[in-house]
TORFI-159143 format. One line per 5 residues: number of its first residue (from 1); for each residue x, y, z of N, C-alpha, C, O. Coordinates in pm, 1 decimal. Layout:
<atoms>
NUM) X/Y/Z/X/Y/Z/X/Y/Z/X/Y/Z; ...
</atoms>
This chain:
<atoms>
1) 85.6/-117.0/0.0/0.0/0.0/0.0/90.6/123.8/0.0/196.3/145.2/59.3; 24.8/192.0/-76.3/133.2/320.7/-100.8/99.4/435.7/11.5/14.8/412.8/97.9; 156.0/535.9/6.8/155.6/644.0/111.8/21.7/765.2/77.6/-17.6/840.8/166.5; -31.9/766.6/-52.1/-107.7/791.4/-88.1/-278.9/710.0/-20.7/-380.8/762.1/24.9; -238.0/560.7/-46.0/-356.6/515.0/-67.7/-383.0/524.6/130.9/-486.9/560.8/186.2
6) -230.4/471.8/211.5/-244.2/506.1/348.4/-309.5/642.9/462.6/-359.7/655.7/574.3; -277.8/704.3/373.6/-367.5/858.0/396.2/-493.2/872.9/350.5/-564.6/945.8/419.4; -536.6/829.4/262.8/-699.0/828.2/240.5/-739.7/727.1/363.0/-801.9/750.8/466.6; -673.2/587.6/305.9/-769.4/494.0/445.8/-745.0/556.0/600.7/-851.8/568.8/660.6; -656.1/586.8/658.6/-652.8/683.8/790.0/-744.4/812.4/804.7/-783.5/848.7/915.7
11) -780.2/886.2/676.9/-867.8/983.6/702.6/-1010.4/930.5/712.4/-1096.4/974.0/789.0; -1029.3/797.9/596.1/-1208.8/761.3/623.2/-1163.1/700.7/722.9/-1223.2/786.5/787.5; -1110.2/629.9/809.3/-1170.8/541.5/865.6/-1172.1/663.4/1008.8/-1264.8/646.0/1087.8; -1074.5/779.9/1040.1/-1111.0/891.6/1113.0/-1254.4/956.0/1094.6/-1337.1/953.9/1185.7; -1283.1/1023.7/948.6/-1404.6/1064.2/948.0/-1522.9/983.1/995.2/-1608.3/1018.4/1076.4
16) -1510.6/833.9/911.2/-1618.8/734.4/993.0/-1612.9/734.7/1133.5/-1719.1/756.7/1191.7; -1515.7/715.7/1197.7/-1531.7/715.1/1371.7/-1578.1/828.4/1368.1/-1691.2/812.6/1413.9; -1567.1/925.2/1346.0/-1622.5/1086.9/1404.0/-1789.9/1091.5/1361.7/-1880.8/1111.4/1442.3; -1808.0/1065.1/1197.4/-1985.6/1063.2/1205.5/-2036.5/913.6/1227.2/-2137.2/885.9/1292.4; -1962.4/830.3/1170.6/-2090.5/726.0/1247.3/-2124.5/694.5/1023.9/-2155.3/577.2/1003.0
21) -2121.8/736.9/960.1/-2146.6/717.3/815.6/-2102.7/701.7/739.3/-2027.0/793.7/708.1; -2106.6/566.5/630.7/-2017.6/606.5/510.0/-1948.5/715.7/431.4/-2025.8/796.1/379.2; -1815.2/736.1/411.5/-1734.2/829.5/360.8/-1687.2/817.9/219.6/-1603.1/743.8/168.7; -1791.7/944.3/152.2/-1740.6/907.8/-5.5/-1609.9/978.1/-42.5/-1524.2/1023.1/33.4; -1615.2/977.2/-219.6/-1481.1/1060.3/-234.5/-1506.3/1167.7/-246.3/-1403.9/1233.2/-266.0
26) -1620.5/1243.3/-244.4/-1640.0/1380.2/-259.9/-1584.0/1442.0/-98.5/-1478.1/1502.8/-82.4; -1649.4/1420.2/-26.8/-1588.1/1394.3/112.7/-1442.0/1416.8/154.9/-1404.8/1495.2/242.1; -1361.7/1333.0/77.1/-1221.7/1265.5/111.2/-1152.1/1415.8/24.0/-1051.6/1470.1/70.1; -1208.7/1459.7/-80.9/-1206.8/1495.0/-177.3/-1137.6/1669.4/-145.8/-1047.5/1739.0/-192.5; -1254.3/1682.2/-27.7/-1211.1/1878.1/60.8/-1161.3/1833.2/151.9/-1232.7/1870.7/245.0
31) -1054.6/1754.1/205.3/-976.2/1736.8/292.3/-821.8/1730.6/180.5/-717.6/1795.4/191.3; -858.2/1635.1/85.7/-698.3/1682.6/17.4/-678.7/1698.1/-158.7/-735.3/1642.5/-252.9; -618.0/1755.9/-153.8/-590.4/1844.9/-319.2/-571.3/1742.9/-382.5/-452.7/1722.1/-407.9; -663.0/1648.2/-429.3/-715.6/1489.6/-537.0/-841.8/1517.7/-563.7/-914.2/1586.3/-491.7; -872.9/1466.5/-666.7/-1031.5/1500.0/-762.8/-1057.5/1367.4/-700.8/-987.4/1269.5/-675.3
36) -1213.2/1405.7/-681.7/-1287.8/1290.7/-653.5/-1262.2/1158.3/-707.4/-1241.0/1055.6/-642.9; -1265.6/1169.1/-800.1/-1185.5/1043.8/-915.8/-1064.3/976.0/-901.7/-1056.6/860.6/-943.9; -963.6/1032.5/-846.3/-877.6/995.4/-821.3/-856.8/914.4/-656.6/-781.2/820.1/-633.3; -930.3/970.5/-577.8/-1030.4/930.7/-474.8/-1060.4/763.3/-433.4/-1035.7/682.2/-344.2; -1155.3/778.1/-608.8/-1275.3/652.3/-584.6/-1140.4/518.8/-656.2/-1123.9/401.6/-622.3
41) -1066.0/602.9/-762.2/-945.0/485.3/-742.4/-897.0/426.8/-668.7/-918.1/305.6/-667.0; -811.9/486.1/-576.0/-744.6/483.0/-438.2/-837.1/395.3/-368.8/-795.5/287.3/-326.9; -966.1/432.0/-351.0/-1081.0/336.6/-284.0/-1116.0/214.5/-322.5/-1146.5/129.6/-238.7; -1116.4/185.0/-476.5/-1123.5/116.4/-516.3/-997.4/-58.5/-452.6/-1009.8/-174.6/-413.7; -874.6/61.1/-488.7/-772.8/-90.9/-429.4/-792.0/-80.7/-308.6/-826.3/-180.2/-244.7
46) -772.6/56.4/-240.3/-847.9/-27.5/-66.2/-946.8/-159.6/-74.9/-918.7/-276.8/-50.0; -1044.9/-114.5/-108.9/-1188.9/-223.9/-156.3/-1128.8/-369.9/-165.5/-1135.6/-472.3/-97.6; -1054.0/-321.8/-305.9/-990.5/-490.6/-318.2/-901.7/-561.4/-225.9/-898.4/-684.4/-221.1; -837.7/-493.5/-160.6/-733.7/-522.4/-53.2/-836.3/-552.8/67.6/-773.4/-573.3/171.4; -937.7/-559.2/79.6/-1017.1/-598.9/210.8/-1034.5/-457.7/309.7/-1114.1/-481.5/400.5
51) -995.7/-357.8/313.2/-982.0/-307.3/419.2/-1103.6/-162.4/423.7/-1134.3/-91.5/519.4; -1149.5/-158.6/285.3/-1295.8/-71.2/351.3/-1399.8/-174.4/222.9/-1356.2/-256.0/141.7; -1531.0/-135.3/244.0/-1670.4/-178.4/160.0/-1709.0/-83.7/160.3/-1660.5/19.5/206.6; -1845.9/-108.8/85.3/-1974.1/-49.7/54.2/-2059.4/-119.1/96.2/-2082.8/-235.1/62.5; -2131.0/-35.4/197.4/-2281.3/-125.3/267.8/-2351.7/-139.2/126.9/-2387.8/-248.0/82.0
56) -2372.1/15.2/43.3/-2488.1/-57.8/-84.3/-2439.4/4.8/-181.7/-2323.7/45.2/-169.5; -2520.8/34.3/-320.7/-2469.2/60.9/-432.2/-2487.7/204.5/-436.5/-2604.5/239.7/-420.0; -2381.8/318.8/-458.9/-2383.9/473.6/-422.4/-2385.7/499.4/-306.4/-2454.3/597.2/-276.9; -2294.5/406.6/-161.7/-2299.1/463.0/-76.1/-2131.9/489.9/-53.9/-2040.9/454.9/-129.0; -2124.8/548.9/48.7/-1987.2/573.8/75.3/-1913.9/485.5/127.5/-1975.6/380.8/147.1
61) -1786.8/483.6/164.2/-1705.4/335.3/231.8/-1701.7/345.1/387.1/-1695.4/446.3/456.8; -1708.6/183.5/431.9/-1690.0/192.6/556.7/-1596.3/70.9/593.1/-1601.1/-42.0/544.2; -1466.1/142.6/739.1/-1392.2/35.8/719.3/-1436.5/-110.9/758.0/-1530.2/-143.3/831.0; -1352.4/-186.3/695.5/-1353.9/-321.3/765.0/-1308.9/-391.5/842.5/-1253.3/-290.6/885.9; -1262.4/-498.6/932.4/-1197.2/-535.7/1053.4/-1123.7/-520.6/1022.1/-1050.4/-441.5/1081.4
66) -1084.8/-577.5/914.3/-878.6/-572.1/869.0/-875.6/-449.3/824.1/-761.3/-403.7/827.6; -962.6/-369.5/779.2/-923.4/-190.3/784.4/-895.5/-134.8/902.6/-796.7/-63.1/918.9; -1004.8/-171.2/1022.5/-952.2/-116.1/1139.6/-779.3/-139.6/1187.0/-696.0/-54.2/1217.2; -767.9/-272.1/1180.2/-651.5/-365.4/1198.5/-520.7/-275.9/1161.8/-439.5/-227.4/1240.7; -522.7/-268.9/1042.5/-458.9/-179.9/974.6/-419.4/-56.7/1030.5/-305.1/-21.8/1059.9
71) -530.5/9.1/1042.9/-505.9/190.3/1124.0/-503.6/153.3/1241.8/-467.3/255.6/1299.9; -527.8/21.2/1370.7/-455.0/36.8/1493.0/-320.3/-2.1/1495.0/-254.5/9.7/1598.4; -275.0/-44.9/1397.2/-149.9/-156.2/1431.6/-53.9/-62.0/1321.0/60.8/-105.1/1308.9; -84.7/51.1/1245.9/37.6/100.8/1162.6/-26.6/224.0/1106.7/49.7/274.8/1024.5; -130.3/286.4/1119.3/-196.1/417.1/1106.7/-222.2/543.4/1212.2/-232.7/663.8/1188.7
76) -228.3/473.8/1329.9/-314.6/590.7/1422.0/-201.8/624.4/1510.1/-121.9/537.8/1545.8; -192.5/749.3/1546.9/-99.8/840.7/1629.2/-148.0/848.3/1792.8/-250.5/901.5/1835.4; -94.7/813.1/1832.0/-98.1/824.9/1963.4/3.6/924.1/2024.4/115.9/940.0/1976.5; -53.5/1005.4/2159.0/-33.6/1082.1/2205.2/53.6/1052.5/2293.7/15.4/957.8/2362.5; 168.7/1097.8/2326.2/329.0/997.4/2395.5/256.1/1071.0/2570.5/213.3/1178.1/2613.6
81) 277.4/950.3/2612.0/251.1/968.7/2781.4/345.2/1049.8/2849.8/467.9/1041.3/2845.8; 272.1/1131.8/2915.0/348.7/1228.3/2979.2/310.8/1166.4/3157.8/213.0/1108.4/3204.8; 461.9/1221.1/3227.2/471.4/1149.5/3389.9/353.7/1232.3/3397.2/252.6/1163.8/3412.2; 325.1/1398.0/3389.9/225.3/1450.8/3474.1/79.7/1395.1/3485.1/-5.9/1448.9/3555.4; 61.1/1296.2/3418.9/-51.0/1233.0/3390.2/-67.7/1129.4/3462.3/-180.6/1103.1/3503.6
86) 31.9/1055.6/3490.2/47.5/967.0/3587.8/15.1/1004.6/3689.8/-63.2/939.4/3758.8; 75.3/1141.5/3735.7/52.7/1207.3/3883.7/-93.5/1249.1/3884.9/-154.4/1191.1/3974.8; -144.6/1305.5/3835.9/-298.4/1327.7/3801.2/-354.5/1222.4/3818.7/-453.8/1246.9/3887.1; -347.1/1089.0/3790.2/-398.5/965.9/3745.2/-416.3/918.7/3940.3/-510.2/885.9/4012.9; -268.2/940.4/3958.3/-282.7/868.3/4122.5/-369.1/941.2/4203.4/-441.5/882.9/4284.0
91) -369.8/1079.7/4189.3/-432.2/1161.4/4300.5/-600.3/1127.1/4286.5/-678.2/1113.4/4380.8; -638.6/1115.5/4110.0/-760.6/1072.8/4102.0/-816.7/959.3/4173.4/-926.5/959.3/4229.0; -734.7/862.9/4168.3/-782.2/713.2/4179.4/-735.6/731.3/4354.4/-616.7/762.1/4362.2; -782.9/722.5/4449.2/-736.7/706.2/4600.7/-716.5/552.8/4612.0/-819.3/485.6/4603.6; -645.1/513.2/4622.8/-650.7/333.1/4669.4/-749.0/299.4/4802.9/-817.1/197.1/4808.7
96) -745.0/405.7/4912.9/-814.9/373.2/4986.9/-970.1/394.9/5006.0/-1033.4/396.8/5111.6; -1017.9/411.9/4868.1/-1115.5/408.1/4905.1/-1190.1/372.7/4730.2/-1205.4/454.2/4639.2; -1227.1/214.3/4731.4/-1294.0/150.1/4660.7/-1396.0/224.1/4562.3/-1379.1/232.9/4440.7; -1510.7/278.8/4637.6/-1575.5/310.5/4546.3/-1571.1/480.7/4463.4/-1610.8/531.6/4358.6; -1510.7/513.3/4563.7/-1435.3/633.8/4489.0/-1326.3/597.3/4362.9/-1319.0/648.3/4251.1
101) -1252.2/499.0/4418.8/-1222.3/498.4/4252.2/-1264.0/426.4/4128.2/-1225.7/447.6/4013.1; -1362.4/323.9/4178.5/-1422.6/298.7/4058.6/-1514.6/421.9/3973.3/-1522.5/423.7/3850.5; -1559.8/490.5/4034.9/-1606.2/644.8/3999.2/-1489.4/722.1/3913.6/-1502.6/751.9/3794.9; -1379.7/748.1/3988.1/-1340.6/851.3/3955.2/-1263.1/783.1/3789.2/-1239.3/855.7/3692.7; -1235.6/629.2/3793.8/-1177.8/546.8/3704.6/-1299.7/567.7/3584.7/-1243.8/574.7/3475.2
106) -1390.8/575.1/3576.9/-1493.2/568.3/3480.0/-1521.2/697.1/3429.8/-1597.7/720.5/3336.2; -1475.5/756.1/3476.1/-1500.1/942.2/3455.0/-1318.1/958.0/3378.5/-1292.3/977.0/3259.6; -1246.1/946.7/3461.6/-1119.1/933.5/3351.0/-1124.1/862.7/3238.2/-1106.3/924.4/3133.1; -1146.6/733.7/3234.3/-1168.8/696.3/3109.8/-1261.1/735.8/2992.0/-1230.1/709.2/2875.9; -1380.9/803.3/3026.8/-1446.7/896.7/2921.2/-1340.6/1029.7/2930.1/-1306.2/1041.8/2812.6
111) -1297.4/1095.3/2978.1/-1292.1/1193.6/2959.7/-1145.9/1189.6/2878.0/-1130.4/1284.6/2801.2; -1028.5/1085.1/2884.6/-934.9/1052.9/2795.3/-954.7/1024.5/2648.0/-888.7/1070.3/2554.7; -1077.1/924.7/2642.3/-1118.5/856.3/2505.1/-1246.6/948.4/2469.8/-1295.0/938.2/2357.1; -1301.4/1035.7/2561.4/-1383.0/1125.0/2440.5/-1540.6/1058.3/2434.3/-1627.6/1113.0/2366.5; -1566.6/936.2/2511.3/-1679.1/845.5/2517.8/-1717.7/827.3/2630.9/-1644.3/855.2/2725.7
116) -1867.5/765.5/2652.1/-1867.9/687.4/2745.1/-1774.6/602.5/2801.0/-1721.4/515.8/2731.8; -1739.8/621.3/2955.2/-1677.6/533.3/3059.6/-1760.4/453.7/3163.1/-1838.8/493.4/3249.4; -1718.8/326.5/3128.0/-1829.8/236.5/3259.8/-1675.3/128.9/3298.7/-1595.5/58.2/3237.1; -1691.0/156.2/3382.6/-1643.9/60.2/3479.1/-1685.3/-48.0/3634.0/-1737.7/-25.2/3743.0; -1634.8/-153.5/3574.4/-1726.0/-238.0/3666.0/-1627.4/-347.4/3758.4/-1540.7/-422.5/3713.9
121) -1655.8/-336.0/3851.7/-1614.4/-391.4/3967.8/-1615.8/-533.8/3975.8/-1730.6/-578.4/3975.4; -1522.7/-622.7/3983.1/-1562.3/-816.4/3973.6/-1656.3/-819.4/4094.6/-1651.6/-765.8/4205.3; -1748.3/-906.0/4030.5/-1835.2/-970.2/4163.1/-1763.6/-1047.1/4237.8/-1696.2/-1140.8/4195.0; -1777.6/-996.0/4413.1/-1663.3/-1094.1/4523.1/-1781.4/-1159.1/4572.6/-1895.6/-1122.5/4600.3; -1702.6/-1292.9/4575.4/-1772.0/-1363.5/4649.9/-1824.2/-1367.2/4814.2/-1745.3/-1323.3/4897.9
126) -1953.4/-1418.1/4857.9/-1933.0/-1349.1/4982.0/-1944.3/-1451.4/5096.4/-2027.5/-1449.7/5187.1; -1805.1/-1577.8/5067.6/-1757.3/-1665.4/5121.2/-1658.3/-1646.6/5162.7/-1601.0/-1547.0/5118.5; -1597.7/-1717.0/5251.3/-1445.9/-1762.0/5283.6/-1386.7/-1882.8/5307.7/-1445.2/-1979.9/5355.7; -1227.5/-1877.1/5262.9/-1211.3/-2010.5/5304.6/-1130.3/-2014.9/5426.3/-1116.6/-2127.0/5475.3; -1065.9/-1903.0/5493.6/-1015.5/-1903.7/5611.1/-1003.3/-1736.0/5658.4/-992.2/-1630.6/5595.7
131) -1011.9/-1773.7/5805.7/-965.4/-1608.2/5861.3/-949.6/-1591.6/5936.7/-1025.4/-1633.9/6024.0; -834.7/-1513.9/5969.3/-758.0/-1502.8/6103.3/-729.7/-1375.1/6168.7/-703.6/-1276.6/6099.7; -733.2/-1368.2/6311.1/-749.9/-1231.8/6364.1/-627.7/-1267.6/6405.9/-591.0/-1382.2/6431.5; -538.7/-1127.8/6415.4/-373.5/-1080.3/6514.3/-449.5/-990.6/6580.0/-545.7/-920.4/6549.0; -363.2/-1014.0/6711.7/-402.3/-867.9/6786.7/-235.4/-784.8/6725.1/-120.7/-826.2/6708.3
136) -304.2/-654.0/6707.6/-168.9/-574.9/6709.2/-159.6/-521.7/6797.9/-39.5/-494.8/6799.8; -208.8/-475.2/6896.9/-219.8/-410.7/7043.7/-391.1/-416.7/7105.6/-495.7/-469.0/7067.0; -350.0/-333.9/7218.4/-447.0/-385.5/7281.8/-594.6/-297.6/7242.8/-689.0/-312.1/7320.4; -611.4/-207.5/7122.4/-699.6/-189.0/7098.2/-731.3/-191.7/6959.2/-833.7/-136.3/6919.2; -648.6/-254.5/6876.9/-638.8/-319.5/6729.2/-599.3/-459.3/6675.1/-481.6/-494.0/6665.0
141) -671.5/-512.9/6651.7/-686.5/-631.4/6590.5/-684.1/-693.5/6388.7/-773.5/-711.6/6306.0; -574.4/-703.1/6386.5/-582.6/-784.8/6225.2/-659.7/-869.0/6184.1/-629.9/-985.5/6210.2; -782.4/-844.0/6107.9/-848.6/-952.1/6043.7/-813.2/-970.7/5906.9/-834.4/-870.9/5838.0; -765.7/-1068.8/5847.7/-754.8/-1144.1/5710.4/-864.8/-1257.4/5694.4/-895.3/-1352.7/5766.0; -923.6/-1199.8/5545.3/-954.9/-1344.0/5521.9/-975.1/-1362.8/5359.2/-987.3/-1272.2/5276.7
146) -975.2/-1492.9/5337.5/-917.5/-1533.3/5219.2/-1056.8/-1578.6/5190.0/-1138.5/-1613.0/5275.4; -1084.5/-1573.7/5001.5/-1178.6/-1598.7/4967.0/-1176.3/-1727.2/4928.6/-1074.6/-1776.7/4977.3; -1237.0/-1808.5/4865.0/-1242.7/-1939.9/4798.2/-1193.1/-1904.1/4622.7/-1152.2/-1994.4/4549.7; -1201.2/-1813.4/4593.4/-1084.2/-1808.7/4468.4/-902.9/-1729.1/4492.8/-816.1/-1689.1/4415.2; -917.8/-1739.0/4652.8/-764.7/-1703.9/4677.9/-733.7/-1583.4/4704.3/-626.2/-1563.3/4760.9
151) -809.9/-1485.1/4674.1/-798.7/-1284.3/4679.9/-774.5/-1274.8/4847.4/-857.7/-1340.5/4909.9; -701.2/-1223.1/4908.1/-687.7/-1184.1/5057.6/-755.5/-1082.8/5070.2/-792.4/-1031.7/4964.5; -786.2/-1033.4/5165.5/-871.9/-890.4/5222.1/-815.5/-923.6/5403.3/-820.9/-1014.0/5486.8; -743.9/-733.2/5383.1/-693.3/-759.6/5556.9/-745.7/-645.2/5611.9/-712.6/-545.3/5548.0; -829.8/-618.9/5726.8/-866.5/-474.9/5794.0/-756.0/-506.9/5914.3/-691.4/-598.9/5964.4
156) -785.3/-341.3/5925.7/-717.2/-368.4/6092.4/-869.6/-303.9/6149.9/-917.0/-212.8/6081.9; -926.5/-337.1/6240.5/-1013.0/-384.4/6337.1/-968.5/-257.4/6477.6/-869.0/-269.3/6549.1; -1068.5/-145.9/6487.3/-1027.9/-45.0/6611.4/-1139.8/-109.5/6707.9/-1251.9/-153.2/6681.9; -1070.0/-99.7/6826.3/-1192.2/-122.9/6983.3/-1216.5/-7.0/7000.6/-1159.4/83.3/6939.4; -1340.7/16.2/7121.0/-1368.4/115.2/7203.4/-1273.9/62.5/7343.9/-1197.0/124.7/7417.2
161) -1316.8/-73.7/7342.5/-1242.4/-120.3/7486.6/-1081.5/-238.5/7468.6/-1027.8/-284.5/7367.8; -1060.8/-247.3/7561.1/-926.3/-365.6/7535.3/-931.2/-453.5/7501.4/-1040.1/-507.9/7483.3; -836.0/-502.5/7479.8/-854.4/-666.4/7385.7/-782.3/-718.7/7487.4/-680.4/-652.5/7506.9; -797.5/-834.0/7578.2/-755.7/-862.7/7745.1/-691.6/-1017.4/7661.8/-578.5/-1065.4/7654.5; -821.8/-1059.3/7609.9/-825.9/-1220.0/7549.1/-698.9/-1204.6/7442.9/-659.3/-1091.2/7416.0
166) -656.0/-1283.9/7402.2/-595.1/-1383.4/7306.1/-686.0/-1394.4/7195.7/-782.8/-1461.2/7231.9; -699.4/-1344.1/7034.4/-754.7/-1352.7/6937.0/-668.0/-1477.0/6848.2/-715.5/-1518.9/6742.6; -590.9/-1508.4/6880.2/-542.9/-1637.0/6759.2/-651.5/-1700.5/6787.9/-732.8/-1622.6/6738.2; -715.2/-1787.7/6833.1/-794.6/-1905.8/6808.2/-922.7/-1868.9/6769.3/-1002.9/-1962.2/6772.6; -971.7/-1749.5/6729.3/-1068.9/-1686.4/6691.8/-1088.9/-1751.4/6545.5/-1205.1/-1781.1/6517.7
171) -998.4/-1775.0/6456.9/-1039.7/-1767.8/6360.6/-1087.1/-1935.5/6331.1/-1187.1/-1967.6/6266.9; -964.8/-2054.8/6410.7/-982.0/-2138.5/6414.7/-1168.5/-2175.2/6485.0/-1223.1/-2285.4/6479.2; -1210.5/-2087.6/6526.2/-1350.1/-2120.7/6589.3/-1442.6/-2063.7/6500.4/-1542.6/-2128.4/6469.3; -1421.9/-1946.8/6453.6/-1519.8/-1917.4/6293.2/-1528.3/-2031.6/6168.3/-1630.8/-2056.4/6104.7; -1381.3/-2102.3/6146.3/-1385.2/-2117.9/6022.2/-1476.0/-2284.7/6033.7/-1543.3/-2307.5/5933.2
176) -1478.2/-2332.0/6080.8/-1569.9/-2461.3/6074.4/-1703.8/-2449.8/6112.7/-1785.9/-2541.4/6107.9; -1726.5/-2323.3/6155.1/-1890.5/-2288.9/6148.3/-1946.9/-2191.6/6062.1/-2061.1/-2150.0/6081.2; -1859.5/-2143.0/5947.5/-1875.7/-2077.8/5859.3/-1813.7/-2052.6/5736.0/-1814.2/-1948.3/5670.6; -1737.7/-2205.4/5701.8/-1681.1/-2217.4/5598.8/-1783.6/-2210.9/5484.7/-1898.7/-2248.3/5506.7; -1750.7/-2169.4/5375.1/-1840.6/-2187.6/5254.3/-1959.6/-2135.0/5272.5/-2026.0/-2137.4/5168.8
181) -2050.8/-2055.9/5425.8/-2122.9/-1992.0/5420.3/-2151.5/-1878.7/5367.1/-2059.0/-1797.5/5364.2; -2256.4/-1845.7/5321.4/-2257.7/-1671.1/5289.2/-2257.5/-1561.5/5400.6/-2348.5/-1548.0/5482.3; -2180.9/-1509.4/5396.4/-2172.1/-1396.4/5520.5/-2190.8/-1265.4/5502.4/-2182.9/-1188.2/5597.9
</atoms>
């Protein structure tokens, strides 16, 4: 494919993402100094080469998978990552706090790509297969517990009052009365 015919297919298959409609050569035509005709040539060996069609007869072209293929893998320009974006990126997303960043993650991602952003959270299961309390002092306690597909989850656990008792065997006394239960 020549450098000619590469610049027409990068501009329809741009204009198509932007309206949503077949792109003729009249079209292609006020974007660059080529007669329509010369255009529907160029389109033509695209055509044959697989990489745009015609939904019908007098309509304009639209790409095809291996057209897309084409303009992701050796056509489309991407914008070189800058660190400050990264830093932006962390302050958005808080780690500590779950549903804030699935929010704030779905709102970045539209607002990068220009589209709708949905982001969705894996369904956790709401089993376990083991869990164990540490005391870390006498008014905080480590709970871990492990799911039945392996994911850990650890809080640390605040009192109002002291922790006097011994929490190791805590967990050993949960887990056989609530293994595989829903909790």
């Amino acid at each position: 494919m020549d450098d000619r015919a590469r610049t027409l297919l990068k501009a329809l298959i741009e204009r198509y993402i932007t309206d949503g409609q077949p792109v003729g050569s009249r079209t292609l035509s006020k974007v660059f100094d080529l007669s329509p005709a010369t255009i529907r040539n160029v389109m033509a060996d695209l055509e044959d080469h697989g990489l745009i069609h015609s939904p019908h007869t007098s309509a304009g072209r639209v790409p095809t998978p291996k057209g897309y293929r084409v303009f992701v893998d050796s056509l489309l320009t991407v914008r070189p990552y800058e660190v400050s974006e990264e830093n932006r990126i962390q302050t958005l997303l808080p780690a500590a706090d779950p549903q804030r960043v699935i929010a704030s993650a779905a709102s970045l991602l539209s607002n990068l790509s220009q589209f709708a952003g949905v982001v969705m959270a894996p369904k956790r299961t709401q089993m376990f297969r083991q869990i164990e309390f540490i005391r870390l002092s006498d008014k905080r306690v480590l709970l871990i517990i492990v799911t039945p597909e392996g994911d850990v989850q650890n809080r640390i656990l605040r009192a109002a009052r002291l922790f006097v008792h011994r929490t190791d065997g805590s967990g050993q006394f949960l887990q056989p009365a609530f293994r595989r239960q829903v909790v």
